[in-house]
N, C-alpha and C positions, 0 to 999 in steps of 0.2 A: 442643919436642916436646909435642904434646899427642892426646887419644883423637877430635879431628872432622877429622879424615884426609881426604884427599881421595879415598879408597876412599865413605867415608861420602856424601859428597856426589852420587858419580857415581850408586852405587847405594838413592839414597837412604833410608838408614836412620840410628839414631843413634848407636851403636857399631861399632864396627868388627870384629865378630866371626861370623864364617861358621860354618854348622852344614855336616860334612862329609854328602855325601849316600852315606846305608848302605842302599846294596841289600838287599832280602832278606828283610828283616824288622826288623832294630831300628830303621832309621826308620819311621817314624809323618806320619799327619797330624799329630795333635796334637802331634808335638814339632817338627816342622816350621812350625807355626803359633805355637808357647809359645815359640820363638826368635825367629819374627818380630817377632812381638807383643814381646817384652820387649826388641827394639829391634837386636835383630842379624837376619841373613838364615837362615831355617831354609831348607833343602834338602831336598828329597825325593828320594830315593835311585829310581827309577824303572825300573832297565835291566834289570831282569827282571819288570815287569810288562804285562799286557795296555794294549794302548792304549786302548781303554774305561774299565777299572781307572784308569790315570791319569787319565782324564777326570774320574772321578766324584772321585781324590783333588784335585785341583784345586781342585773348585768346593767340596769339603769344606771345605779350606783356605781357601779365603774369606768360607765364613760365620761360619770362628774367629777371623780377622784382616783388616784393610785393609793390615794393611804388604806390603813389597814381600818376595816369597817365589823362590827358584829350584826347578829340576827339573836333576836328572844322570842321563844318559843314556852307556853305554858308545858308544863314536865303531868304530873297531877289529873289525870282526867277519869272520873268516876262516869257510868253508864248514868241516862238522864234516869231519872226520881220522879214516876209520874203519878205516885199515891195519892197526891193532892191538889194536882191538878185543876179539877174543877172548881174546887174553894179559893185557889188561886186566881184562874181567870176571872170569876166572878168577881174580885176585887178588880182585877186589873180593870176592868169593863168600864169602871167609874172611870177611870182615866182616858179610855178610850172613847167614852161618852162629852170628856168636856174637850177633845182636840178631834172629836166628828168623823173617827174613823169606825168600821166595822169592828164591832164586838165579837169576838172568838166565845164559843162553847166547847171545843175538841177538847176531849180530856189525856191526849194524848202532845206530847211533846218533844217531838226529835231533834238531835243537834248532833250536826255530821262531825267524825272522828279523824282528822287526817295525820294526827300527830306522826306518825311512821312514815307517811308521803313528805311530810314536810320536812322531816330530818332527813331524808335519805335525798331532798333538793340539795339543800346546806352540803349536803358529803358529797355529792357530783358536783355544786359549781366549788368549792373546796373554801367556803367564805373563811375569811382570817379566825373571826374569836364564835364563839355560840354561847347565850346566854339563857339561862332558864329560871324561872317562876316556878313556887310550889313544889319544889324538888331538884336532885339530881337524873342526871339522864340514867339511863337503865345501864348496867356497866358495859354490855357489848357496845352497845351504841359510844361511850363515852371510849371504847376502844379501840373503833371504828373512827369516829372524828382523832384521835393521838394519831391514831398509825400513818396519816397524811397531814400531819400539822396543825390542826388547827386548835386553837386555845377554846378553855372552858370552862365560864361563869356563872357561879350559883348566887342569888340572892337569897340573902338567910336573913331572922328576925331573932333569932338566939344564939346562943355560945353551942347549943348541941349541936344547933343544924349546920352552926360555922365548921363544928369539927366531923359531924357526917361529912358532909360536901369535901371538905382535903382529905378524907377516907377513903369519898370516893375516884380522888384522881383530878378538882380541879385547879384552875391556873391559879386563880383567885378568887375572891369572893365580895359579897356585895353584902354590907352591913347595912340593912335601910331600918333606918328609927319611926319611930310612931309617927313622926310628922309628915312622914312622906307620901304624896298623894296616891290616889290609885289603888290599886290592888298591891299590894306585897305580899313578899316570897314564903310565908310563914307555910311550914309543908306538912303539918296533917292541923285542919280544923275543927277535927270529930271535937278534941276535949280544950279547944279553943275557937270557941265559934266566930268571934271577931277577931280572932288574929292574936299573935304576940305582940302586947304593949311596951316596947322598953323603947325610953327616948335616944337619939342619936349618942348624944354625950355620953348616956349609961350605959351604950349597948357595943359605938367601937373598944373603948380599951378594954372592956372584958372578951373580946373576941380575938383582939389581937394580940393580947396574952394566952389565949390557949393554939391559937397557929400556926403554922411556921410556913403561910404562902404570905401575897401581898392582901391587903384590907380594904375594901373603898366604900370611904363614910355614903351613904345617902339618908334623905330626910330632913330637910328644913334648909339648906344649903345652897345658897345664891348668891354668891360674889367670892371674890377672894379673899374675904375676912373668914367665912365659911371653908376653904380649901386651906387655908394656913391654921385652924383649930380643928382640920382632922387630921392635919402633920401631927400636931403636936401629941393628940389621941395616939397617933400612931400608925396612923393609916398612912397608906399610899398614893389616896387619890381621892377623889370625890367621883359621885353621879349627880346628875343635876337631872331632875325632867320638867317641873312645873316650872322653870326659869325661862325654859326653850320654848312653852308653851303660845306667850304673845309674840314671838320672832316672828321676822317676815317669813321666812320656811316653815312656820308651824300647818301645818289642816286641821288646828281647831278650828270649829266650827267660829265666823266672827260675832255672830252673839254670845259665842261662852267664852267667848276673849273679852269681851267687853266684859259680860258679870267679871272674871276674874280680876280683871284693873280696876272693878269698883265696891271689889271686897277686901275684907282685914284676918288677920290673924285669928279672928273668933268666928269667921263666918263657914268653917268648915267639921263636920261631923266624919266617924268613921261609920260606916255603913254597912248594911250586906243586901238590903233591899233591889238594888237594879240587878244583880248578879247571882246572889246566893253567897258571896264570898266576902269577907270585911274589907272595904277601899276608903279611902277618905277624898271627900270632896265637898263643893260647896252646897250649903242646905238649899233645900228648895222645896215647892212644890207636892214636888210626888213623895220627898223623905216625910215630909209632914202629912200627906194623908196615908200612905201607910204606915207610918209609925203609929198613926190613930186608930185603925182596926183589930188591930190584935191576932194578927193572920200572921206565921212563920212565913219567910221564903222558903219557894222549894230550893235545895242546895244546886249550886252549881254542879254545872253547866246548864240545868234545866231553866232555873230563871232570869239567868241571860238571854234565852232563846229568848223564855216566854215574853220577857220584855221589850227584842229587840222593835216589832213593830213600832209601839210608843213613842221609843226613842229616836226611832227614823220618823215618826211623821212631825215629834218637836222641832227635830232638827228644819224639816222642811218648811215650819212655818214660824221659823225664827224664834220659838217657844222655852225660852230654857226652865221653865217651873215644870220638866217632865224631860230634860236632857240627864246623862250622868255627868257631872261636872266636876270630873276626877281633877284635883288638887292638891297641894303638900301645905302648909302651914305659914309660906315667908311670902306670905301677899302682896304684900307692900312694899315689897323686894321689885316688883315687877313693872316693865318700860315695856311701850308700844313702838311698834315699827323698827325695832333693833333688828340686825339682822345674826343672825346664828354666831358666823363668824367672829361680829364685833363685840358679843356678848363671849367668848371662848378670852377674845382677844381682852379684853378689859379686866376678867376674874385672873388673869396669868398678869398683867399689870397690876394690878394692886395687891395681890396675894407677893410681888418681887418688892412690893413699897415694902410691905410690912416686914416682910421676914428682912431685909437692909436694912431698918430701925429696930426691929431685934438686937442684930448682930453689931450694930453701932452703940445700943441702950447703955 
């Protein structure tokens, strides 16, 4: 067993360690490039930005780095769901009444589509890998990125979706366990409304026994003790993303970097409340007064819109009992002021201790 994997090789880099892509804001260029550079695959969380926007992050990313870098892109987009609208905002109003912004009445709720503009960026600037949420790409598309090189990542939450996704043509895949923050890849939630639950441990080696691509554990996984027990699973590699979260490269927000460092392993719920879609993060606030009215969310995309105001005006007043404070499970795992690099560089030092005491045992 050792750390130059044949993950390593395919996607050419020299560790074996993915940076998850975080929509939204805590990923960055720069930490998407301070991964690549220190020799893992930084990702750029993309699926809520303008396809311009990614453009220019792109070629940003390249004047930080020559290694190979990816882009995630939500796959999965339903037309917004505006039946319930108004019963919605009505709740939301409560929230909008204790952070003193404008209470919405429109019962209508639009959220722009760009999924097609923003892959057809990715295929003209010819970025290395493409990663996707909530599905596989559509097969022309996944045709169209092959016929010019570029590799391509499904995150899956089961053994079907593992072997959909190598059906459909990609490089590898991203096995993310229950513990892993955020939103994960689980790709239809009609008859799982919070998502597929299977933890890391139980979810790579059944995935990596029906594959025949490479496997990268994600979910609870923050150090090199975590990257040498998804060798052993079988996997290829790890993703890390709530690890990179308090790095100096991070754009979390620095009041949900602070809750984070001054939370535990229990302080995190899976949710569908900010979004419409199951993520896990840390409780707050807003999970406890909607959890208390007995209101469905509207499904995503629609009540990501409807919530974004909220969420931008917490952010602006430093409020985090009304941010989303997307999270994985290994809290206590987590150091402030590290920088990208020295966190890549430390998980590939001790993940070399141990597996040398292995092979010495």
């Amino acid at each position: 067993m050792h750390l130059n994997t044949a993950l390593c090789r395919i996607f050419d880099i020299r560790y074996p360690i993915f940076l998850a892509g975080m929509a939204g804001g805590p990923g960055t260029v720069r930490l998407t490039a301070a991964v690549s550079h220190a020799g893992g695959l930084g990702t750029l969380g993309a699926a809520y930005m303008e396809p311009e926007a990614i453009r220019t992050a792109i070629r940003d990313i390249r004047k930080l780095t020559n290694a190979p870098f990816g882009v995630n892109l939500f796959v999965t987009r339903a037309p917004d769901d505006n039946t319930r609208t108004r019963e919605v905002q009505l709740e939301l109003n409560v929230m909008r009444a204790k952070l003193g912004i404008p209470q919405i009445v429109a019962e209508e709720v639009t959220t722009p589509d760009h999924f097609e503009q923003q892959f057809a960026v990715l295929l003209e600037e010819r970025v290395p890998v493409i990663s996707t949420a909530f599905g596989v790409l559509p097969a022309h598309m996944t045709e169209a990125a092959k016929a010019v090189g570029i590799r391509i990542v499904t995150m899956v939450t089961t053994v079907e979706e593992a072997i959909l996704a190598e059906q459909a043509g990609c490089d590898a895949i991203v096995a993310q366990g229950s513990e892993a923050g955020g939103h994960r890849g689980t790709f239809d939630i009609t008859n799982r409304p919070m998502g597929a639950n299977i933890g890391t441990m139980a979810l790579v080696p059944q995935i990596v026994a029906h594959v025949g691509i490479p496997v990268i554990a994600a979910g609870g996984i923050m150090d090199g003790r975590g990257l040498v027990a998804a060798l052993v699973l079988g996997a290829q590699g790890i993703q890390m993303g709530t690890r990179f979260l308090t790095s100096i490269e991070s754009g979390a927000h620095l009041a949900y970097q602070q809750k984070l460092l001054a939370s535990t392993e229990e302080s995190t719920v899976i949710t569908n409340v900010f979004s419409g879609r199951p993520a896990r993060g840390i409780v707050n606030e807003f999970i406890h007064v909607w959890d208390g009215n007995g209101v469905q969310p509207l499904p995503f995309p629609t009540q990501n819109t409807a919530t974004r105001d909220i969420r931008n005006a917490a952010a602006q007043q430093d409020n985090t009992d009304y941010m989303s404070l997307w999270s994985g499970q290994g809290l206590r795992l987590l150091t402030a002021g590290q920088s990208a690099e020295s966190i890549v560089e430390e998980t590939i030092q001790q993940a070399q201790v141990i597996l040398s005491q292995i092979k010495n045992a």
